[in-house]
GUMI-899391 format. One line per field, with one value per atom (N, C-alpha, C, CB): residue number from 0; residue in three letters; atom name; x, y, z. Coordinates in nm, 2 decimals. Glycine has a CB too. Example, Ala and Ser with C-alpha at 12.3 -4.5 7.8 and 13.67 -1.06 7.14 Angstrom:
<recs>
nuro	0,0,0,0,1,1,1,1
nudo	ALA,ALA,ALA,ALA,SER,SER,SER,SER
nuvex	N,CA,C,CB,N,CA,C,CB
xx	1.32,1.23,1.32,1.13,1.28,1.37,1.29,1.41
yy	-0.57,-0.45,-0.33,-0.45,-0.22,-0.11,0.00,-0.06
zz	0.78,0.78,0.78,0.90,0.71,0.71,0.79,0.57
</recs>
This chain:
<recs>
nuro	0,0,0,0,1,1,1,1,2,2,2,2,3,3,3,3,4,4,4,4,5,5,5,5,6,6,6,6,7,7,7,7,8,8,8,8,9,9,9,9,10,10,10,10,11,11,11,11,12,12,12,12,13,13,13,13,14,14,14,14,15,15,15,15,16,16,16,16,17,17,17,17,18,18,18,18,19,19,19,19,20,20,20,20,21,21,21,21,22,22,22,22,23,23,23,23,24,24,24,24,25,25,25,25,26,26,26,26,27,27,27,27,28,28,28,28,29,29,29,29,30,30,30,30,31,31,31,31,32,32,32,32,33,33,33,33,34,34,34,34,35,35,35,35,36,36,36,36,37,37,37,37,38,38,38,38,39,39,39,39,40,40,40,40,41,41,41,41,42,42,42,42,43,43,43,43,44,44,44,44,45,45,45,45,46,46,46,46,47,47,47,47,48,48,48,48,49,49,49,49,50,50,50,50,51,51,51,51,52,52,52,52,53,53,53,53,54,54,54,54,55,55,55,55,56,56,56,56,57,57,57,57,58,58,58,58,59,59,59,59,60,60,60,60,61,61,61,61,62,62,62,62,63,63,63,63,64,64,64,64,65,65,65,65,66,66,66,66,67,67,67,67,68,68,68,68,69,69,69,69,70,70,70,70,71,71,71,71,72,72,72,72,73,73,73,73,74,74,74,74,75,75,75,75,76,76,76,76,77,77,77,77,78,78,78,78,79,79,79,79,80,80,80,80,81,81,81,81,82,82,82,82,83,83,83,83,84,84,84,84,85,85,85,85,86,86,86,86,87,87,87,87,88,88,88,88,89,89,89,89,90,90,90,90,91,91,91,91,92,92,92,92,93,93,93,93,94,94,94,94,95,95,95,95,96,96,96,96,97,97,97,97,98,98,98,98,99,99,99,99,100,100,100,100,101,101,101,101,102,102,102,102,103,103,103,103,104,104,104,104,105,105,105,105,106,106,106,106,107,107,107,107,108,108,108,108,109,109,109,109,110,110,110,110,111,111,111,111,112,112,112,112,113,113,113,113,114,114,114,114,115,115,115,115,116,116,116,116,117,117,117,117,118,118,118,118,119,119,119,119,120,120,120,120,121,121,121,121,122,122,122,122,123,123,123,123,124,124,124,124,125,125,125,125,126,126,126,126,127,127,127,127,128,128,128,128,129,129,129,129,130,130,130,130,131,131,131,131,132,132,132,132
nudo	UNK,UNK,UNK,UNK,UNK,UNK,UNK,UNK,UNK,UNK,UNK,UNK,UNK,UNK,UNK,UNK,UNK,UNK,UNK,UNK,UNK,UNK,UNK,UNK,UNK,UNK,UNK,UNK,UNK,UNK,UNK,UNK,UNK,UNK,UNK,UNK,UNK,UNK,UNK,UNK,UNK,UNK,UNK,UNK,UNK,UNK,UNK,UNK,UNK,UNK,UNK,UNK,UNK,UNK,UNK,UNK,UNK,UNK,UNK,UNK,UNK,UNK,UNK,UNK,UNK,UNK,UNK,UNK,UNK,UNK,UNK,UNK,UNK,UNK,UNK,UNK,UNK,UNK,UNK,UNK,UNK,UNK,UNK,UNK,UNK,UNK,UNK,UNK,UNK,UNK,UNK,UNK,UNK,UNK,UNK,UNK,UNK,UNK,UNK,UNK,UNK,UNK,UNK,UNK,UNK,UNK,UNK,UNK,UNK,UNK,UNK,UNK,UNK,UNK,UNK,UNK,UNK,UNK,UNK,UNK,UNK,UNK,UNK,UNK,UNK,UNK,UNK,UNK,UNK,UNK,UNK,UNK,UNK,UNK,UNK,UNK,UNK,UNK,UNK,UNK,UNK,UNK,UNK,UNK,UNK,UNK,UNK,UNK,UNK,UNK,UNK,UNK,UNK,UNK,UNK,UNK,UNK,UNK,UNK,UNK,UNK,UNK,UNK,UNK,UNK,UNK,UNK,UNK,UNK,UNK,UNK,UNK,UNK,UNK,UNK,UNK,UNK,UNK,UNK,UNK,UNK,UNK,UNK,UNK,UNK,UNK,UNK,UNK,UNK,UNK,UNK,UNK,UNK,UNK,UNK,UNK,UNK,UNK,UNK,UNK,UNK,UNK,UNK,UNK,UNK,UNK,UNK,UNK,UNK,UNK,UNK,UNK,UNK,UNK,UNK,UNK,UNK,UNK,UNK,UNK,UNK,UNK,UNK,UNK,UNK,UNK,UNK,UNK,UNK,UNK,UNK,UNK,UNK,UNK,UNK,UNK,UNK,UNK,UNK,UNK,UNK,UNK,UNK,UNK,UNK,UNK,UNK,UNK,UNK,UNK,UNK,UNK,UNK,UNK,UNK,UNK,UNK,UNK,UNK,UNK,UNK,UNK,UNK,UNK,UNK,UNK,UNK,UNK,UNK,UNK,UNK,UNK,UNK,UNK,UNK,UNK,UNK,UNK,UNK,UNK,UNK,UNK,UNK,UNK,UNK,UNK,UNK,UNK,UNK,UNK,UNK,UNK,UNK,UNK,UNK,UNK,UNK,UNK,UNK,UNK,UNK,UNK,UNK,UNK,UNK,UNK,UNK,UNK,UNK,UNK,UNK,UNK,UNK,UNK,UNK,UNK,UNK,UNK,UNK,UNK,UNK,UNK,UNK,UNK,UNK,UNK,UNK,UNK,UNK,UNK,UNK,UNK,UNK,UNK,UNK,UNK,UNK,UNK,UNK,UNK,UNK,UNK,UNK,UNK,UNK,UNK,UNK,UNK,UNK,UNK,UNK,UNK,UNK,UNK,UNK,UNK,UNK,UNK,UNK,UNK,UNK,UNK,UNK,UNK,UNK,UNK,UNK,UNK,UNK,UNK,UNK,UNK,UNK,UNK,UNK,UNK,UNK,UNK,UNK,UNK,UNK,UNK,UNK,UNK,UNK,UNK,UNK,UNK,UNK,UNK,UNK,UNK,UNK,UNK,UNK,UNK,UNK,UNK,UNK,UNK,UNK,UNK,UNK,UNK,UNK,UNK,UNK,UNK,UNK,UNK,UNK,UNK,UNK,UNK,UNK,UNK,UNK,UNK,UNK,UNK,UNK,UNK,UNK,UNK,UNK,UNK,UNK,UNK,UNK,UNK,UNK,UNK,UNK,UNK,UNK,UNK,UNK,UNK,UNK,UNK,UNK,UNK,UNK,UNK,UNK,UNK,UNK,UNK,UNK,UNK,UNK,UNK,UNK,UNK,UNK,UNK,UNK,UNK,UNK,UNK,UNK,UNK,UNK,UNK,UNK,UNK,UNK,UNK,UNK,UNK,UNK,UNK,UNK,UNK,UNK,UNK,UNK,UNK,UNK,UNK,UNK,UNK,UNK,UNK,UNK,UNK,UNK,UNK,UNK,UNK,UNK,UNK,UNK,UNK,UNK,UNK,UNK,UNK,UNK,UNK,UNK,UNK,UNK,UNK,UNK,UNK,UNK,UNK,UNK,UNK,UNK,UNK,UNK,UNK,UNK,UNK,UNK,UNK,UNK,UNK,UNK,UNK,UNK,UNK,UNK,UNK,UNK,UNK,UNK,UNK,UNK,UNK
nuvex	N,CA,C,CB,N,CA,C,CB,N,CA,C,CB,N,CA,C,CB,N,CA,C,CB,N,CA,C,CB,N,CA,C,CB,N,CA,C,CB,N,CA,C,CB,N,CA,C,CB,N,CA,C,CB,N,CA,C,CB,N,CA,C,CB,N,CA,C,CB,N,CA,C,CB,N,CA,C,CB,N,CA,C,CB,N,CA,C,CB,N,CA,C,CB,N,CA,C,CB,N,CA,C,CB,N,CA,C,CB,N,CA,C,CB,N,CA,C,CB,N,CA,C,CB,N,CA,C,CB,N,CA,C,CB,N,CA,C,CB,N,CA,C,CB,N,CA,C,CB,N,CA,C,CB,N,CA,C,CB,N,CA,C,CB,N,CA,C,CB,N,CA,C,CB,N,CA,C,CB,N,CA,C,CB,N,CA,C,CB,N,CA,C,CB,N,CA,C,CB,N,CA,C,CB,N,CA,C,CB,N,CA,C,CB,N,CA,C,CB,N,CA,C,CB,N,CA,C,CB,N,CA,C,CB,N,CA,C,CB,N,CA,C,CB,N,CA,C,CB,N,CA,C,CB,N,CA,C,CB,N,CA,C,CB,N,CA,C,CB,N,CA,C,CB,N,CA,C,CB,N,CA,C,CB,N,CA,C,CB,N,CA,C,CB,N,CA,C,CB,N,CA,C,CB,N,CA,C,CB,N,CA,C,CB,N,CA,C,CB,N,CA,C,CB,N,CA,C,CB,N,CA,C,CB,N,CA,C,CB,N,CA,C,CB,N,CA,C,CB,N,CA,C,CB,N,CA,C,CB,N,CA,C,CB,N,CA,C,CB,N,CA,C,CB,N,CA,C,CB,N,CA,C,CB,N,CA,C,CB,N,CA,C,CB,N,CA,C,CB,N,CA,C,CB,N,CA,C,CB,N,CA,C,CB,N,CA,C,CB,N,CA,C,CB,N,CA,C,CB,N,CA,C,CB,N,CA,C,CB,N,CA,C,CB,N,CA,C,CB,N,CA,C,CB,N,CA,C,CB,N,CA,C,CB,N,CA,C,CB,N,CA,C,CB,N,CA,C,CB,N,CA,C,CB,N,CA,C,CB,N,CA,C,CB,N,CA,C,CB,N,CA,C,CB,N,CA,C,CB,N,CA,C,CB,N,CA,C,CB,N,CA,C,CB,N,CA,C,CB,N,CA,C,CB,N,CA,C,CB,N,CA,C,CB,N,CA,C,CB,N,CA,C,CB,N,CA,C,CB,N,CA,C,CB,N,CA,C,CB,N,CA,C,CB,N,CA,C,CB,N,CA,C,CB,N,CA,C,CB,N,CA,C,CB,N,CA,C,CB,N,CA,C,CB,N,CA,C,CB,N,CA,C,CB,N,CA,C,CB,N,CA,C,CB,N,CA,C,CB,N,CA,C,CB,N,CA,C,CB,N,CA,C,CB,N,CA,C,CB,N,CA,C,CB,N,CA,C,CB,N,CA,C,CB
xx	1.02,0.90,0.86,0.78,0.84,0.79,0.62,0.92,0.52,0.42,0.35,0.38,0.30,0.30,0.11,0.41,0.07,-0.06,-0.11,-0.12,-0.19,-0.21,-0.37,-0.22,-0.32,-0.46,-0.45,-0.44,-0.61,-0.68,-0.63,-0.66,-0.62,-0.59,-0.61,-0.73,-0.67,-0.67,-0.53,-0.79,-0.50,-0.35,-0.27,-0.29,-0.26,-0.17,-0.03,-0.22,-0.04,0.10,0.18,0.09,0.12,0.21,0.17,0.14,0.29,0.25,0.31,0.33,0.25,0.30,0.31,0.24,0.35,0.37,0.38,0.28,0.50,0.51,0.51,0.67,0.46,0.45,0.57,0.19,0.68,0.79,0.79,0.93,0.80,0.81,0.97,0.65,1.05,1.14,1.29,1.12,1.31,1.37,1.54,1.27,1.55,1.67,1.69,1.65,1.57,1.61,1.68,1.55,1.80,1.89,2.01,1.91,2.03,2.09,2.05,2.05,1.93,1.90,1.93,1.67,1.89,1.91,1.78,1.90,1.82,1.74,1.65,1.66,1.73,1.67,1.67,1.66,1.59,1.66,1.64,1.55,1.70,1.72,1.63,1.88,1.62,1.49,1.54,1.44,1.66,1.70,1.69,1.81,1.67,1.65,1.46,1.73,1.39,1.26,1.22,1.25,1.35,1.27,1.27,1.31,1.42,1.39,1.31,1.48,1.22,1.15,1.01,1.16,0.99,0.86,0.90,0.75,0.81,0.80,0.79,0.69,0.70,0.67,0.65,0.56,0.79,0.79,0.76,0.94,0.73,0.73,0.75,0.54,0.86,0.91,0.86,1.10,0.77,0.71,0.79,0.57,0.83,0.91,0.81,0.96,0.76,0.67,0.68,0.51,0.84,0.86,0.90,0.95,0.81,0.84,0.99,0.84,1.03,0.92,0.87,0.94,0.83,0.77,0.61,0.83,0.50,0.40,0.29,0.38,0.20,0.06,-0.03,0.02,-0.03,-0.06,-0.13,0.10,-0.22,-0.29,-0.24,-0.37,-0.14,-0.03,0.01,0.08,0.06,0.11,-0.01,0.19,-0.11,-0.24,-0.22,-0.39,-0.25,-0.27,-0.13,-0.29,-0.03,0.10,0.08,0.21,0.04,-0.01,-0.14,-0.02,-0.22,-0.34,-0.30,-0.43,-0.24,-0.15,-0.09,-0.05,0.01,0.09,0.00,0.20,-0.08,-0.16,-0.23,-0.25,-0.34,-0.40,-0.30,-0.49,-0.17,-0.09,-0.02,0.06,-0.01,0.03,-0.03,0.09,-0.02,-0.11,-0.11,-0.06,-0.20,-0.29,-0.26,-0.49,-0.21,-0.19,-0.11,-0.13,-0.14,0.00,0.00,0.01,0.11,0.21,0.26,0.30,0.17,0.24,0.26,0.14,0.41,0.54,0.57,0.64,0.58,0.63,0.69,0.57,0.76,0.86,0.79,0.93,0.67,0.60,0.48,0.62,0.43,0.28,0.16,0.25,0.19,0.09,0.06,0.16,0.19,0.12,0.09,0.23,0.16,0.17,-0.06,0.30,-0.06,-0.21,-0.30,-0.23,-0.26,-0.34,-0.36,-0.26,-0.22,-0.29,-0.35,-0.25,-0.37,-0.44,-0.57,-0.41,-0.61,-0.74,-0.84,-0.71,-0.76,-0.76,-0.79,-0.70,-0.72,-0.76,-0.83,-0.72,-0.85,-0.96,-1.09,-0.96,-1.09,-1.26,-1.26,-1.24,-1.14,-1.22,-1.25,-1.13,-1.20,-1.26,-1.40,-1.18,-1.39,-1.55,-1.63,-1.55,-1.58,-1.73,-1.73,-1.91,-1.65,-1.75,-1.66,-1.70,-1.81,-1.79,-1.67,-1.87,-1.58,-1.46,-1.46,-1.39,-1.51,-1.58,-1.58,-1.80,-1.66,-1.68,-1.57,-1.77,-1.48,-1.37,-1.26,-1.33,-1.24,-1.17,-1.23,-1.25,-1.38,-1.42,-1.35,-1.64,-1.35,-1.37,-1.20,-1.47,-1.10,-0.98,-0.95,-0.92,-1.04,-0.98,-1.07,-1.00,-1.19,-1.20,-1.09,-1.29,-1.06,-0.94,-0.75,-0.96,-0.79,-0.66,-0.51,-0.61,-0.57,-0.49,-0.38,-0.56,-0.25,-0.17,-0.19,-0.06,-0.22,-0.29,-0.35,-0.45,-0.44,-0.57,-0.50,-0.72,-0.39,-0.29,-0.27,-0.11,-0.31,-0.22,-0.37,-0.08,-0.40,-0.48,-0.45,-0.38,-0.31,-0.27,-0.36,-0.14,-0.28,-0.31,-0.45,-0.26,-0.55,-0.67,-0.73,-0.78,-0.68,-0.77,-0.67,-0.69,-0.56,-0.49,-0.63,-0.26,-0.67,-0.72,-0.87,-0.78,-0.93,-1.04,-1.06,-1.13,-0.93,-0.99,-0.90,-0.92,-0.82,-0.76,-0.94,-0.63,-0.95,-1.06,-1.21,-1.10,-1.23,-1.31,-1.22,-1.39,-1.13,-1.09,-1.09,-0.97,-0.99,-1.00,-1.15,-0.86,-1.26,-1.35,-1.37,-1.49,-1.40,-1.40,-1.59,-1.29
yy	-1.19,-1.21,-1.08,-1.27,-1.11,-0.97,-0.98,-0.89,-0.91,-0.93,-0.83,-0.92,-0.84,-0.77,-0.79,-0.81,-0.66,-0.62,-0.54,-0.57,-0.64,-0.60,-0.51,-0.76,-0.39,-0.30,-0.37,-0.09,-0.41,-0.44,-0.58,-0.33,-0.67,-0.82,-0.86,-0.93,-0.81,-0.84,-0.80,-0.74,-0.92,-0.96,-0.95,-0.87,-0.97,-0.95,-0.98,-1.04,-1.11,-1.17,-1.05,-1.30,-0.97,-0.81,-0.71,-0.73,-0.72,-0.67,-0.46,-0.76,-0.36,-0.24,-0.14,-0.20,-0.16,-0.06,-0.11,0.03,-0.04,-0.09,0.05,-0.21,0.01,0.14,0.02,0.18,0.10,0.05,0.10,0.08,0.01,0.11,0.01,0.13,-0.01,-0.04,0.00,-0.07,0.10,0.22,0.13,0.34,0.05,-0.04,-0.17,-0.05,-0.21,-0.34,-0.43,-0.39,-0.34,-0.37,-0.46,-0.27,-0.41,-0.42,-0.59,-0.30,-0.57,-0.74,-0.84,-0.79,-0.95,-1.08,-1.11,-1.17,-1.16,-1.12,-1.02,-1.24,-0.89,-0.81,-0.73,-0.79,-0.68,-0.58,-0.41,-0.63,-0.36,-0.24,-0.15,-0.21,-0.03,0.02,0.01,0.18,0.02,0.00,-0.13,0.03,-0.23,-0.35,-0.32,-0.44,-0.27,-0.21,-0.21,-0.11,-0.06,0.00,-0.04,0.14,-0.16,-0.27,-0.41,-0.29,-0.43,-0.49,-0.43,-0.58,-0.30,-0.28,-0.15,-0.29,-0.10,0.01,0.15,-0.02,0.11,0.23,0.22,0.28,0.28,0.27,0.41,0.21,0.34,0.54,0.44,0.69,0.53,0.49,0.59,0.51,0.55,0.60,0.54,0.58,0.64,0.66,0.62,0.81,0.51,0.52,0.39,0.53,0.39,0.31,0.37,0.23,0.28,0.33,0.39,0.18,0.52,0.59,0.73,0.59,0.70,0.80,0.74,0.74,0.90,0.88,0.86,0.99,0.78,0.73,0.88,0.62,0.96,1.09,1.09,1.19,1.22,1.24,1.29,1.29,1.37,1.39,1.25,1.44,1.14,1.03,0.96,0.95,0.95,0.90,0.94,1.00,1.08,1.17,1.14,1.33,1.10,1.06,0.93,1.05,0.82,0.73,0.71,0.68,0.80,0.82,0.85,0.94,0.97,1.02,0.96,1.10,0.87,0.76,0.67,0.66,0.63,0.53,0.55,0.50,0.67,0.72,0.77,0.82,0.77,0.84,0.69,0.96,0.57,0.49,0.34,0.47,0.29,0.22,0.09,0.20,0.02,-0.12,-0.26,-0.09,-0.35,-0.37,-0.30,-0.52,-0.21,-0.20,-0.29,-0.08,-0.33,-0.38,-0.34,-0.37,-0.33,-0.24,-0.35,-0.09,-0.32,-0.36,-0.32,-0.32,-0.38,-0.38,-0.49,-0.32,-0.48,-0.53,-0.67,-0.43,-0.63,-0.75,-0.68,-0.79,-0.61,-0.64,-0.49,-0.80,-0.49,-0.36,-0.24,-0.28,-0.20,-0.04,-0.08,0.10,-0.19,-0.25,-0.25,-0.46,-0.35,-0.39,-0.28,-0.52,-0.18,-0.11,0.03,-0.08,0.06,0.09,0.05,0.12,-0.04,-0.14,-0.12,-0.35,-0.15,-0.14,-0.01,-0.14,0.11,0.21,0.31,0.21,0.25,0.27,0.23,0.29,0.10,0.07,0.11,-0.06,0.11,0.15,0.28,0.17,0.35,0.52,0.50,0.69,0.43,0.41,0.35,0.34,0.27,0.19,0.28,0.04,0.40,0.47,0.43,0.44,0.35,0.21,0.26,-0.05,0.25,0.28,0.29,0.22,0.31,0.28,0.18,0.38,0.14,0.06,-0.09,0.13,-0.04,-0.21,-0.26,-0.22,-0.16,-0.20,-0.29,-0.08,-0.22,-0.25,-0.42,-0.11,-0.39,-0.51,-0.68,-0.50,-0.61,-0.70,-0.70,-0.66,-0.62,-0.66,-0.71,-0.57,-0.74,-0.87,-0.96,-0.85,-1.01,-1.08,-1.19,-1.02,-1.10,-1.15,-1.14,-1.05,-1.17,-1.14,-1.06,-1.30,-0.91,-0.85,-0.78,-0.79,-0.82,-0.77,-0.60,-0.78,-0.54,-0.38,-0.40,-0.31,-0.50,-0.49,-0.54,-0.60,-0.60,-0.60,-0.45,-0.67,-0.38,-0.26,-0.17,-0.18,-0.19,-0.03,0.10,0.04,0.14,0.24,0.25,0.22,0.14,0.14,0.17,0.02,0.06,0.04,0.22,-0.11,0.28,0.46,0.50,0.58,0.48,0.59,0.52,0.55,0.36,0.38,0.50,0.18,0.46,0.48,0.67,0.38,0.71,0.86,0.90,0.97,0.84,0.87,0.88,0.65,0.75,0.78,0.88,0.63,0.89,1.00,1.16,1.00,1.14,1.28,1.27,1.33,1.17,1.20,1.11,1.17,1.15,1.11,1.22,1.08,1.14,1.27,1.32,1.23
zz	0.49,0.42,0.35,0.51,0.23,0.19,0.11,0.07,0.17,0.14,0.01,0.27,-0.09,-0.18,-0.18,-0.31,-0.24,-0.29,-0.39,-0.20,-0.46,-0.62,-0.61,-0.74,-0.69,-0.73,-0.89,-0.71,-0.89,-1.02,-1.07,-1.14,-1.00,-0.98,-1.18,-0.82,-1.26,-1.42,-1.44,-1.53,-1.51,-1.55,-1.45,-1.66,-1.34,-1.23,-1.28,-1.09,-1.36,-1.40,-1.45,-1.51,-1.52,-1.59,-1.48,-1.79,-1.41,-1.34,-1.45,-1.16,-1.45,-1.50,-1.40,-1.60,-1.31,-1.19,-1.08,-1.17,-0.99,-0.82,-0.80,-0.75,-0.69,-0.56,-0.42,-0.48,-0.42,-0.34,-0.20,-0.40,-0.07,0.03,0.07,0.16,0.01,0.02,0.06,-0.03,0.20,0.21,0.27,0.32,0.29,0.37,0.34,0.51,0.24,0.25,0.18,0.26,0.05,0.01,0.08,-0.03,0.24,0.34,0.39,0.42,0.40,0.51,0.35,0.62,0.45,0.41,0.29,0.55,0.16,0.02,0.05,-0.04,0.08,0.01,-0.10,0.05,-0.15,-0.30,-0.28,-0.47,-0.38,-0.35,-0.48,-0.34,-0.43,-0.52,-0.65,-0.50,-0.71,-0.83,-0.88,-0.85,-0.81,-0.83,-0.86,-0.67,-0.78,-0.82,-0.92,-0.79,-0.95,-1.08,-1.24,-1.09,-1.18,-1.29,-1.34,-1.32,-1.19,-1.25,-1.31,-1.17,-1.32,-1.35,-1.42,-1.23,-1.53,-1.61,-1.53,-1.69,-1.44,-1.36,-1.21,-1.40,-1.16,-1.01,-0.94,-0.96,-0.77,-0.70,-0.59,-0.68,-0.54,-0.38,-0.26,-0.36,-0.16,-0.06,0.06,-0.06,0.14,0.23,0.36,0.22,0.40,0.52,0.65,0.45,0.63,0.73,0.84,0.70,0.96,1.13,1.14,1.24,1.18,1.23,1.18,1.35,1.10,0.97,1.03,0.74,1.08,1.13,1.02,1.23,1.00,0.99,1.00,1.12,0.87,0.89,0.71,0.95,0.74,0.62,0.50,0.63,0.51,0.43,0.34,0.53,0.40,0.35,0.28,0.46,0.34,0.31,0.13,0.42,0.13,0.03,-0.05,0.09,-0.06,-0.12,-0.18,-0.01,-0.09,-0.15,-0.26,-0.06,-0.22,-0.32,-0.46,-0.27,-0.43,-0.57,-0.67,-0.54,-0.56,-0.67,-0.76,-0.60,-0.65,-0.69,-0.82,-0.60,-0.80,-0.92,-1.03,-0.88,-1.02,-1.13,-1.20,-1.06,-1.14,-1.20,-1.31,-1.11,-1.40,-1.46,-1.36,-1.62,-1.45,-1.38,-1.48,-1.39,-1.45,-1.24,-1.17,-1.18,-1.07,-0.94,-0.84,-0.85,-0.81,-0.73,-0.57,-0.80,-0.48,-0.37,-0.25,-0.31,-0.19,-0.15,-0.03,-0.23,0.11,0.18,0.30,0.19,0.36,0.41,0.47,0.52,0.57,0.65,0.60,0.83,0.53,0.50,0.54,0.61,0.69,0.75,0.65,0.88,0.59,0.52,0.40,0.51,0.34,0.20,0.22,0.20,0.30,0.32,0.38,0.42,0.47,0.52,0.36,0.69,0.31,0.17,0.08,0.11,0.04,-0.10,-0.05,-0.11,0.08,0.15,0.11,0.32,0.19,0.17,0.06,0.22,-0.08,-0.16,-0.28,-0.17,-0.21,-0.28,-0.24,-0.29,-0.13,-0.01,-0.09,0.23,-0.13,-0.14,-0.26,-0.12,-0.38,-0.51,-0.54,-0.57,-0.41,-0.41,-0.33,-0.34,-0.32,-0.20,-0.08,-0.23,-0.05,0.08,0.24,0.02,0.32,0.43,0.53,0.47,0.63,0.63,0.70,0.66,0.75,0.91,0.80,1.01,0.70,0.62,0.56,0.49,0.53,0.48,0.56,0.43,0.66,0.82,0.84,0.99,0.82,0.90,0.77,0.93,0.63,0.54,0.55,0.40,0.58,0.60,0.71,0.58,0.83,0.95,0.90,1.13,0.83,0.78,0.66,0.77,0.59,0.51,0.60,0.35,0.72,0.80,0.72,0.84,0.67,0.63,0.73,0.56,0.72,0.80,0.90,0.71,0.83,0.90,1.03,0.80,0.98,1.09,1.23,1.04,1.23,1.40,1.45,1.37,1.39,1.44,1.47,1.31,1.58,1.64,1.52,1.83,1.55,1.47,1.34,1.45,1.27,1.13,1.09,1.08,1.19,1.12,1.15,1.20,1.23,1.29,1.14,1.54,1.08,0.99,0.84,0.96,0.87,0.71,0.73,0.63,0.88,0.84,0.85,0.92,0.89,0.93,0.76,1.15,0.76,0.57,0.49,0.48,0.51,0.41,0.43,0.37,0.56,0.55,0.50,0.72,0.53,0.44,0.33,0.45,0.28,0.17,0.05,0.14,0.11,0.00,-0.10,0.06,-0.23,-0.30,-0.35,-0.46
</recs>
């Protein structure tokens, strides 16, 4: 299953950018490979943040970057969903100002894959108190 999450849901169908965290999965069963990626979309960035690559503010800050460097709609990609969803969250909450706690709560409300993981939900919310701008 591969779970995908769209920043700026206007025109989603074009989609003009993926953010890929697609580091192996050329290998399993339908999967594709980043070249396979970068042709479906004008503008790709491959982030390296599969287990066991740590949930750290560095990466936080990697993802922010791409994100803000790539046009709208993006497209972000991951294997089963957690980082795919625990970023979309994340950066949307810091674009919207909004508390980190509300965000968290409004992503187990919408049973976003992240919110299973202890881990994940402490990486969105101490991500986003750093990085507010």
């Amino acid at each position: 299953m591969l779970l995908a999450y769209i920043i700026n849901r206007r025109n989603s169908s074009n989609i003009k950018a993926l953010v890929s965290y697609q580091s192996f999965y050329a290998k399993m069963e339908n999967g594709i490979s980043f070249q396979q990626v970068q042709a479906a979309a004008p503008a790709t960035i491959n982030i390296v943040s599969d287990p066991p690559f740590t949930l750290n503010l560095e990466l936080a800050k990697q993802h922010v970057d791409a994100l803000d460097s790539l046009p709208r709609p993006t497209l972000i990609t991951c294997r089963m969903g957690p980082r795919a969803s625990a970023v979309a969250y994340m950066y949307s909450g810091l674009n919207h100002n909004a508390n980190p706690d509300d965000v968290i709560e409004t992503a187990e409300n919408d049973n976003a894959p992240f919110t299973k993981f202890d881990e994940y939900k402490e990486w969105v919310r101490t991500s986003m108190l750093s990085l507010r701008k």
